[in-house]
C-alpha positions as CSV (number, residue, x, y, z in Angstrom):
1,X,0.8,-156.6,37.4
2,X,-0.9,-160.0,38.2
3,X,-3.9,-158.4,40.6
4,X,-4.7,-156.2,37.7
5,X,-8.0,-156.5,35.6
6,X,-7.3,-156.4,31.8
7,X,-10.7,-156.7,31.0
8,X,-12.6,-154.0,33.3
9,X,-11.7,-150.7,31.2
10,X,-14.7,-151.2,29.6
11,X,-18.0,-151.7,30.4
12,X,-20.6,-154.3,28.9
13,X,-23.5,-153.4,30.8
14,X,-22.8,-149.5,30.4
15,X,-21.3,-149.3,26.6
16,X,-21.9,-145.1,26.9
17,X,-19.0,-145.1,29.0
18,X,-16.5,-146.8,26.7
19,X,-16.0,-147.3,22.7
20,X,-18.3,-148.7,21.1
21,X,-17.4,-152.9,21.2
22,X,-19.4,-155.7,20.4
23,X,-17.8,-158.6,22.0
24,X,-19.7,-161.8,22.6
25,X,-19.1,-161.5,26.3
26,X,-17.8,-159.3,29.5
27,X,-13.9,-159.4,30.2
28,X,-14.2,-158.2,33.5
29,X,-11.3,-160.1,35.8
30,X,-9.8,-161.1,32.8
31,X,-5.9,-161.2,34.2
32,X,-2.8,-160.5,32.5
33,X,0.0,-163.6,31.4
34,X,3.4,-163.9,31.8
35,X,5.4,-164.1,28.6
36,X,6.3,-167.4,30.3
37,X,2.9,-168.6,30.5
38,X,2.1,-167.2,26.6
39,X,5.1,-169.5,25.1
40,X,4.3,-172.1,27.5
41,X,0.3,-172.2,26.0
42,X,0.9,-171.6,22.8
43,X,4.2,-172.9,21.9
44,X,5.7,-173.2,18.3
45,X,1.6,-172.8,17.0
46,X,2.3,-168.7,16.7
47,X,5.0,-166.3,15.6
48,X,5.5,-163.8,18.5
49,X,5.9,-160.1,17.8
50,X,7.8,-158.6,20.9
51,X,7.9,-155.3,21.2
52,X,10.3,-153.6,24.3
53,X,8.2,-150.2,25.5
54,X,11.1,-149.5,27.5
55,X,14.9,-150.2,28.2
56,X,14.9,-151.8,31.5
57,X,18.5,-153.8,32.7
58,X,18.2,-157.5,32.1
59,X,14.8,-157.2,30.1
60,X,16.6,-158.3,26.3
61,X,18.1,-161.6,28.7
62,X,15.3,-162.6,29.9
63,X,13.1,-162.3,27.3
64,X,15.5,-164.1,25.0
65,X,16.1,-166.9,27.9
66,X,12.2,-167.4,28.1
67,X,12.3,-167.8,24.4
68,X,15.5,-170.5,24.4
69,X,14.4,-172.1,27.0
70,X,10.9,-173.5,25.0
71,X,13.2,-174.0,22.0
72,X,11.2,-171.0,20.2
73,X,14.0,-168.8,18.6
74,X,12.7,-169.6,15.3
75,X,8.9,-168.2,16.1
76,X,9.8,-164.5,17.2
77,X,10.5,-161.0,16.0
78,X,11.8,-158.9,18.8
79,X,11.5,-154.8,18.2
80,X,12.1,-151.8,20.1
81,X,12.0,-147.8,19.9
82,X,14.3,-147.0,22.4
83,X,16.1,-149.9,23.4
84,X,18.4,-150.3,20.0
85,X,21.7,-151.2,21.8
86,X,20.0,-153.9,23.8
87,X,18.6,-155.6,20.9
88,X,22.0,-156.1,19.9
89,X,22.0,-159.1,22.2
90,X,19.3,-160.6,20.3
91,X,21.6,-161.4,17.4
């Protein structure tokens, strides 16, 4: 998921392509973070919204272990659809 562009699916140059944006510059290259390297940047300065897409094993320990591990339980909300059981970890 690091070599992908997060930034290419739409087009400055051609906006007919895309919806119609108005951002103040192109986001082509623009790579995607770690959760790791979100907590790490921005620290106790935001509230985190988590949301789990999927059950995946491990994925509720790790993300809570990122979290305790910058001292951050305070700043997030964790939610899931399908992963109920999992989140039972969280309390």
């Amino acid at each position: 998921m690091r070599q992908l562009d997060a930034g290419s699916w739409w087009d400055r140059e051609n906006p007919g392509e895309g919806p119609e944006l108005f951002w103040d510059r192109d986001y082509s290259g623009e790579k995607l973070i770690t959760l790791e390297e979100l907590l790490d940047e921005f620290g106790d300065s935001l509230t985190y919204h988590i949301e789990l897409k999927k059950e995946a094993p491990r994925l509720v320990s790790a993300v809570l272990g990122a979290v305790r591990d910058r001292g951050l339980i305070e700043n997030i909300f964790v939610a899931s659809i399908d992963a109920d059981e999992s989140l039972q970890e969280a309390l």
